[in-house]
N, CA and C atoms of all chains as a GROMACS GRO file, in nm:
protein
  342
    1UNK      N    1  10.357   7.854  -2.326
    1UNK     CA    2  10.261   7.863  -2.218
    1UNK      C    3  10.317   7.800  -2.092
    2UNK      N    4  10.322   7.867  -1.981
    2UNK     CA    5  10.408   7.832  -1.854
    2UNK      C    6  10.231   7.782  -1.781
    3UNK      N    7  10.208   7.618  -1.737
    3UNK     CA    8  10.101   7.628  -1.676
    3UNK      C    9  10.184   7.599  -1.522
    4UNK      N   10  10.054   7.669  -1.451
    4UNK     CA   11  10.085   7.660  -1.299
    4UNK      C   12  10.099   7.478  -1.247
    5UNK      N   13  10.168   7.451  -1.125
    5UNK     CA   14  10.204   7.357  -1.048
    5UNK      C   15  10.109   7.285  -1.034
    6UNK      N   16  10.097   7.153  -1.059
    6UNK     CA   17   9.950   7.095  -1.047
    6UNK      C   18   9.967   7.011  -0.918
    7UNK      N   19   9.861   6.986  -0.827
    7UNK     CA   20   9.836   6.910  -0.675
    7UNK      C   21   9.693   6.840  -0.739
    8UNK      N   22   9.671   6.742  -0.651
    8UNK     CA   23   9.602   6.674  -0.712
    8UNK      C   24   9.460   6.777  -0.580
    9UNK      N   25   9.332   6.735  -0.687
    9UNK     CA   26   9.252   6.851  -0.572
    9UNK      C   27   9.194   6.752  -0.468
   10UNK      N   28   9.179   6.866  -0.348
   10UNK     CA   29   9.120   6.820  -0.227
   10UNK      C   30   9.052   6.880  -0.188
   11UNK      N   31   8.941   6.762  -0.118
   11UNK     CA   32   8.818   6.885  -0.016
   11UNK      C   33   8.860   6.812   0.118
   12UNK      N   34   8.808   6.910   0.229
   12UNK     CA   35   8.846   6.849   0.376
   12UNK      C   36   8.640   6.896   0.419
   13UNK      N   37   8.637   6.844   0.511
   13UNK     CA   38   8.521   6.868   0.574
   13UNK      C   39   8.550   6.893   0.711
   14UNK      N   40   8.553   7.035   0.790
   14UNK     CA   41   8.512   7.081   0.905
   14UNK      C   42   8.400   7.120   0.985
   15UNK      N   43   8.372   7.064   1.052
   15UNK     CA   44   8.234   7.053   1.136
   15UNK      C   45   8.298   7.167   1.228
   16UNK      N   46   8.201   7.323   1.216
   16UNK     CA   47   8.224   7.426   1.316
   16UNK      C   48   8.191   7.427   1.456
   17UNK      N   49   8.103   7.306   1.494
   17UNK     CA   50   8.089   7.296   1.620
   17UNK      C   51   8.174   7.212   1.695
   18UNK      N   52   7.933   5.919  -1.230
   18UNK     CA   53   7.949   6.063  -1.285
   18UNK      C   54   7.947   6.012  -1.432
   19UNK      N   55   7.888   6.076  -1.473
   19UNK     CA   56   7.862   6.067  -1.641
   19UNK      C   57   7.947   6.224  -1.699
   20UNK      N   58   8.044   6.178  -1.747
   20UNK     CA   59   8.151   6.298  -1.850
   20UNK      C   60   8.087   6.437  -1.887
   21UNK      N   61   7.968   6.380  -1.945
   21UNK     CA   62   7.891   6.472  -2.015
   21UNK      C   63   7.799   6.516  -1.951
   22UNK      N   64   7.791   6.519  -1.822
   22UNK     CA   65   7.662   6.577  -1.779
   22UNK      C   66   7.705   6.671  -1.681
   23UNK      N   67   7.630   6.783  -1.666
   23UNK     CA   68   7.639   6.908  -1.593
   23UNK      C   69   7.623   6.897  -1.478
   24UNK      N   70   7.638   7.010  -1.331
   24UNK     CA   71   7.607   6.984  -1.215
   24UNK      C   72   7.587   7.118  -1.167
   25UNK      N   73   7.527   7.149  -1.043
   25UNK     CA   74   7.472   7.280  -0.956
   25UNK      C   75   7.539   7.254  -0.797
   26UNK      N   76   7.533   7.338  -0.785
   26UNK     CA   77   7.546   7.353  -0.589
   26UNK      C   78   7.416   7.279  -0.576
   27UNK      N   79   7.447   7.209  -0.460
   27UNK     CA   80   7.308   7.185  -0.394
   27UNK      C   81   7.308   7.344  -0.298
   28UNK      N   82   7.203   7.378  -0.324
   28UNK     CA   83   7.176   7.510  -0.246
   28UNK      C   84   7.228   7.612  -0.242
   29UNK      N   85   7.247   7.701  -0.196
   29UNK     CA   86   7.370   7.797  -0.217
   29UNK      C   87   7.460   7.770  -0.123
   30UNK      N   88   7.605   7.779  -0.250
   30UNK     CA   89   7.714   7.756  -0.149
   30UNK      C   90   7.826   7.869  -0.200
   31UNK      N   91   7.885   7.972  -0.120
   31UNK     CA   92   7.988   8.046  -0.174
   31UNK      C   93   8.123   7.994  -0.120
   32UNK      N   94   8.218   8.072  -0.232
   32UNK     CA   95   8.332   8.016  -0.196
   32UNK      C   96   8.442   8.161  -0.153
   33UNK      N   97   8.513   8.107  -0.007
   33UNK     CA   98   8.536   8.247   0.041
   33UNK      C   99   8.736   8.228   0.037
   34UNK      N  100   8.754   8.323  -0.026
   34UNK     CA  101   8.955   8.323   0.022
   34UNK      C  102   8.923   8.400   0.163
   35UNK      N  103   9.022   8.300   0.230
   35UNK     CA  104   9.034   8.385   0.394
   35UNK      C  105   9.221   8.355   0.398
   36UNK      N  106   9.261   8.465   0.316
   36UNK     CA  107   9.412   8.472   0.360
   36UNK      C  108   9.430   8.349   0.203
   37UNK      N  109   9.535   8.261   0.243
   37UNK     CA  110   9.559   8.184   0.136
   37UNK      C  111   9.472   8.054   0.132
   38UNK      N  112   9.345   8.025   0.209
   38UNK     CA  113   9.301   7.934   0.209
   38UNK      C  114   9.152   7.993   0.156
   39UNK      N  115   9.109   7.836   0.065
   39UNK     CA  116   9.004   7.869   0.023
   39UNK      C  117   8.893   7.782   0.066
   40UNK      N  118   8.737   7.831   0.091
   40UNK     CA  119   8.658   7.758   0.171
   40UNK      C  120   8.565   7.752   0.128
   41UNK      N  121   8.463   7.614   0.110
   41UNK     CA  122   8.364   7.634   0.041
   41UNK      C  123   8.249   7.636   0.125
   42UNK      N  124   8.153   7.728   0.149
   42UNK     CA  125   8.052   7.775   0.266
   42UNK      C  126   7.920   7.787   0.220
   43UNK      N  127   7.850   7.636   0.274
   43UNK     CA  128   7.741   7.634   0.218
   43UNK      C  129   7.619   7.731   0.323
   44UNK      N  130   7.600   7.810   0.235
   44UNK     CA  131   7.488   7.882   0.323
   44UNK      C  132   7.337   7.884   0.302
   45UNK      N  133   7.296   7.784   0.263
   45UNK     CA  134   7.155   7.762   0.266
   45UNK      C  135   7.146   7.632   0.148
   46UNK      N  136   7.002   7.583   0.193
   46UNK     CA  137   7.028   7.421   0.144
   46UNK      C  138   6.998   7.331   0.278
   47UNK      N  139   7.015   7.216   0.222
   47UNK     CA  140   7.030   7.114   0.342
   47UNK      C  141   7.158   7.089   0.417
   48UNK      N  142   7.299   7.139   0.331
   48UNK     CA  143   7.394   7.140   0.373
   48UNK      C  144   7.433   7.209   0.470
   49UNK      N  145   7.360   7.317   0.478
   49UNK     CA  146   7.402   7.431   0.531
   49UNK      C  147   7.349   7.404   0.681
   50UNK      N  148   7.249   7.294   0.708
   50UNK     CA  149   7.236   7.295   0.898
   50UNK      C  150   7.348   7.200   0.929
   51UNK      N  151   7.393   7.132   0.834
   51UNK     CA  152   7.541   7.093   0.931
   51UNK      C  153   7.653   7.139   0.978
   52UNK      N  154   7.635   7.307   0.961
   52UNK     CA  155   7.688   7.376   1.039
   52UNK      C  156   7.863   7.339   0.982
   53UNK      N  157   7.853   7.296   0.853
   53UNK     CA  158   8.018   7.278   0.816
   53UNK      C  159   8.097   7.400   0.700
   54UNK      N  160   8.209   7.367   0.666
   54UNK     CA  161   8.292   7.475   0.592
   54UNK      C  162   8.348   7.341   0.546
   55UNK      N  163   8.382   7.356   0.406
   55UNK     CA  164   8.474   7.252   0.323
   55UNK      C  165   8.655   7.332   0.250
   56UNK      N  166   8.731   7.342   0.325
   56UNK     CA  167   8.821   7.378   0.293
   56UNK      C  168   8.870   7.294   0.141
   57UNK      N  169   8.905   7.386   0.042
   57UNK     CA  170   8.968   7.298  -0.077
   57UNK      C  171   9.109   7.374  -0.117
   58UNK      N  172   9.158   7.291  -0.206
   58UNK     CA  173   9.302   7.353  -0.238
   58UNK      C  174   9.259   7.438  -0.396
   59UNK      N  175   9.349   7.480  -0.464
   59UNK     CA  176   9.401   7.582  -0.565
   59UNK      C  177   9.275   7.486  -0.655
   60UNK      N  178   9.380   7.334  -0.695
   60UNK     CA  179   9.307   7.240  -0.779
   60UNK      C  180   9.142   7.239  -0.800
   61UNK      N  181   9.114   7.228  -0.621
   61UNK     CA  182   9.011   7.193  -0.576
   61UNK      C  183   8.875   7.309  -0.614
   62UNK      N  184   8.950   7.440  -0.632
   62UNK     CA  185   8.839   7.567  -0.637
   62UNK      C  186   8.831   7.611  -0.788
   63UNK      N  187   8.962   7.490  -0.897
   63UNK     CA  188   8.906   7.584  -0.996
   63UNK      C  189   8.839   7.464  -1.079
   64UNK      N  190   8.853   7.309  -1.011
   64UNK     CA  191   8.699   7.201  -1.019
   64UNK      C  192   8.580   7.292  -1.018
   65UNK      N  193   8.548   7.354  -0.890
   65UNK     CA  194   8.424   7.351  -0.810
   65UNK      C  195   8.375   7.455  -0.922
   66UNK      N  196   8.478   7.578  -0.947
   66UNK     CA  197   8.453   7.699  -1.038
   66UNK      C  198   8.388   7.665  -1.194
   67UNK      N  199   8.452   7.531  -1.244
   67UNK     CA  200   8.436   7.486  -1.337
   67UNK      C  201   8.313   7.393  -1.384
   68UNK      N  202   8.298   7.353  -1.217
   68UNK     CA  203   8.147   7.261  -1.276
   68UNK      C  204   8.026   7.350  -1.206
   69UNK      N  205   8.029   7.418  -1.125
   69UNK     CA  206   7.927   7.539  -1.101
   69UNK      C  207   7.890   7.657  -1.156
   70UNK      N  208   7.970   7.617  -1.302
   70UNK     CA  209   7.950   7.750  -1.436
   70UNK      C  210   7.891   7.730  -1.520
   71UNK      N  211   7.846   7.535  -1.511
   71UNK     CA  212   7.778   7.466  -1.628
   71UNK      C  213   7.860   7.409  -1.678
   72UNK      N  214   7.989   7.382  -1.697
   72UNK     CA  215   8.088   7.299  -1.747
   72UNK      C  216   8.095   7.171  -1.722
   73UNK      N  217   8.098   7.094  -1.778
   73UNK     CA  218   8.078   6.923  -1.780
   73UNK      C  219   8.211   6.889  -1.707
   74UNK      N  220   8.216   6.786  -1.686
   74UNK     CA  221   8.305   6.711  -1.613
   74UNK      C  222   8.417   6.688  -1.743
   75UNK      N  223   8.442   6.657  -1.825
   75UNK     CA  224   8.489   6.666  -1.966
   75UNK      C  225   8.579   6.791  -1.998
   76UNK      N  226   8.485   6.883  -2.021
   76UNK     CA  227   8.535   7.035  -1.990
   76UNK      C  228   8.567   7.067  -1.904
   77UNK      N  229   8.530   7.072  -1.796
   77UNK     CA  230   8.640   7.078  -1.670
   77UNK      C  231   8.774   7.069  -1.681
   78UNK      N  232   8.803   6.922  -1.688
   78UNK     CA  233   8.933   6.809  -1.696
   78UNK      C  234   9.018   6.879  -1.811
   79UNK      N  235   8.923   6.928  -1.943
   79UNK     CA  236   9.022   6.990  -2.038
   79UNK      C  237   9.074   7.123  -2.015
   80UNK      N  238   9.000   7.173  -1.944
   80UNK     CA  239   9.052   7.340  -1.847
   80UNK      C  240   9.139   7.322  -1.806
   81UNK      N  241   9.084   7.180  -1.682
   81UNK     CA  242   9.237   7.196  -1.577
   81UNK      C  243   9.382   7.174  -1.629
   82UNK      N  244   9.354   7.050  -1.741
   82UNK     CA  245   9.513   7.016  -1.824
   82UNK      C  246   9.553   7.120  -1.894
   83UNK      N  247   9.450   7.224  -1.917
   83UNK     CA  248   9.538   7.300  -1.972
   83UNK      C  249   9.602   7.468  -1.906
   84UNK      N  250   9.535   7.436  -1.811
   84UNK     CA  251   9.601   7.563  -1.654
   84UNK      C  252   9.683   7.498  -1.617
   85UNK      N  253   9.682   7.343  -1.536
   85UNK     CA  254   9.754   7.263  -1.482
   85UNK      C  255   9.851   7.207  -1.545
   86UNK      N  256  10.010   7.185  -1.466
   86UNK     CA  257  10.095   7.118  -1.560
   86UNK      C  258  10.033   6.919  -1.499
   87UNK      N  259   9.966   6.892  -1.604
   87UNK     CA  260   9.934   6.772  -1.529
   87UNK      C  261   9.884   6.705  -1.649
   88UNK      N  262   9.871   6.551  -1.666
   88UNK     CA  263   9.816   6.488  -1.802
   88UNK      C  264   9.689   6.501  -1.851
   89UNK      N  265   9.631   6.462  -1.973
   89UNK     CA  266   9.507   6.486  -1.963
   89UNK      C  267   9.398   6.354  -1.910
   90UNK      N  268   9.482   6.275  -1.941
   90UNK     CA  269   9.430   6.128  -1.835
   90UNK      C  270   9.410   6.156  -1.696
   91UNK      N  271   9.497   6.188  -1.628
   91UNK     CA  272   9.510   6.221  -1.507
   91UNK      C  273   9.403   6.324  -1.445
   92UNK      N  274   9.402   6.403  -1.552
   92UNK     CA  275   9.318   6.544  -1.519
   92UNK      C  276   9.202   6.497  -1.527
   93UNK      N  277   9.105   6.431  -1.601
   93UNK     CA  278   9.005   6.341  -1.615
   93UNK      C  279   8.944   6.251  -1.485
   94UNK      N  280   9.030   6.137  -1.461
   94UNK     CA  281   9.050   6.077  -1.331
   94UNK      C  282   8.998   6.152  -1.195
   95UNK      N  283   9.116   6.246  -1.168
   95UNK     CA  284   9.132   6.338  -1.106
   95UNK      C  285   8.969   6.387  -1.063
   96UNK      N  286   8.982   6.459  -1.172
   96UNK     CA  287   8.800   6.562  -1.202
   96UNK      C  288   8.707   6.503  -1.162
   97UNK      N  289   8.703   6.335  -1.248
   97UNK     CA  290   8.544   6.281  -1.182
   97UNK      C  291   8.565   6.278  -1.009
   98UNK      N  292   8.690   6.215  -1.011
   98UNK     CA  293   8.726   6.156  -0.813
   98UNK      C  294   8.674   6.297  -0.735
   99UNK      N  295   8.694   6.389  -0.758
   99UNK     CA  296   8.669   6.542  -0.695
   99UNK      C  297   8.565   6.555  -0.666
  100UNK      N  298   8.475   6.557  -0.797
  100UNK     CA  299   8.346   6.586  -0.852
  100UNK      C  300   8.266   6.497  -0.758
  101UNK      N  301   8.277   6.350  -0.770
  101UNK     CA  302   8.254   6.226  -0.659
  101UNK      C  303   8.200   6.300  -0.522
  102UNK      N  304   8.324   6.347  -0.466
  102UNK     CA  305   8.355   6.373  -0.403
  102UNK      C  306   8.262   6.553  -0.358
  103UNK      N  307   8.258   6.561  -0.412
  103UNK     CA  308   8.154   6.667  -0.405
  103UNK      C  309   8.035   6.644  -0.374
  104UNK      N  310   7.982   6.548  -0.460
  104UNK     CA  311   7.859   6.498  -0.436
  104UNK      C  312   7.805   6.428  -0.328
  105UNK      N  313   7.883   6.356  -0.252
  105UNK     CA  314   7.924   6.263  -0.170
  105UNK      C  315   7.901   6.357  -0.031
  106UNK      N  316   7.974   6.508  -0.047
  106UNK     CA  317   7.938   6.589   0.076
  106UNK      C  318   7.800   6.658   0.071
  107UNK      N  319   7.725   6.661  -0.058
  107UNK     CA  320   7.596   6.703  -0.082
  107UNK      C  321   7.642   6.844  -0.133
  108UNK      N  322   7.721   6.907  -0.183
  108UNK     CA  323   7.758   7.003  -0.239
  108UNK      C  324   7.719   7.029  -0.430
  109UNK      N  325   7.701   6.900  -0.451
  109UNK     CA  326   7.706   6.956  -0.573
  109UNK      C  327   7.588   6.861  -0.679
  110UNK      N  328   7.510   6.872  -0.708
  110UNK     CA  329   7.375   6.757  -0.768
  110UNK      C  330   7.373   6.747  -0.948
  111UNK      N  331   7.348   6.638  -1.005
  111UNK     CA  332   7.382   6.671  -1.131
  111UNK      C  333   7.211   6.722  -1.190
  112UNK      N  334   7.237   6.809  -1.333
  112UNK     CA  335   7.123   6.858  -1.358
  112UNK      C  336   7.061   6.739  -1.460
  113UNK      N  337   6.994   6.774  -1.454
  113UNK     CA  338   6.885   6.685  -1.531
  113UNK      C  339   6.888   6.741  -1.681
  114UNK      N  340   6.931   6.638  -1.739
  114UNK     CA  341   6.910   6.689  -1.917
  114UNK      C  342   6.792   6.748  -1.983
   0.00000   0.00000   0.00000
């Protein structure tokens, strides 16, 4: 089993205004 | 975060690929008048995928170690800090047993 590249996870928060 | 316990969107939130980036877009809810977009990575969308399917934080972590080349300690860690982190932006509420 080849598992994919692991990154550790991220959220970002963009305010559209 | 309790391992074993489940979680929901707060409100509806979809998650959109725009090109190679993925975004999480809350569109109704309380989240949704702050007028924001939560960009996440690869990691980050198949968390969100995983605990917005009914999958525990537990199960999650054992998904990701086993998609991810990554430990299962780590993946654990990892999962709740995310998950945290979810909650924290109002994205994600745990359900009630």
């Amino acid at each position: 089993t080849v598992r994919r590249p692991y990154e550790k996870p991220e959220i970002q928060r963009v305010d559209l205004a | 975060m309790s391992p074993a316990a489940t979680y929901r969107a707060t409100g509806k939130v979809v998650l959109r690929r725009i090109g190679a980036d993925r975004l999480l877009v809350p569109v109704s809810g309380g989240v949704a008048r702050e007028n924001c977009v939560f960009p996440v990575n690869e990691t980050g969308e198949f968390i969100w995928t995983g605990l917005t399917e009914g999958r525990t934080l537990d199960e999650t972590a054992a998904a990701l170690a086993a998609e991810f080349a990554v430990a299962p300690e780590r993946a654990r860690n990892d999962c709740r800090e995310f998950a945290d982190q979810l909650r924290t932006q109002g994205l994600i509420e745990e359900v009630a047993p």
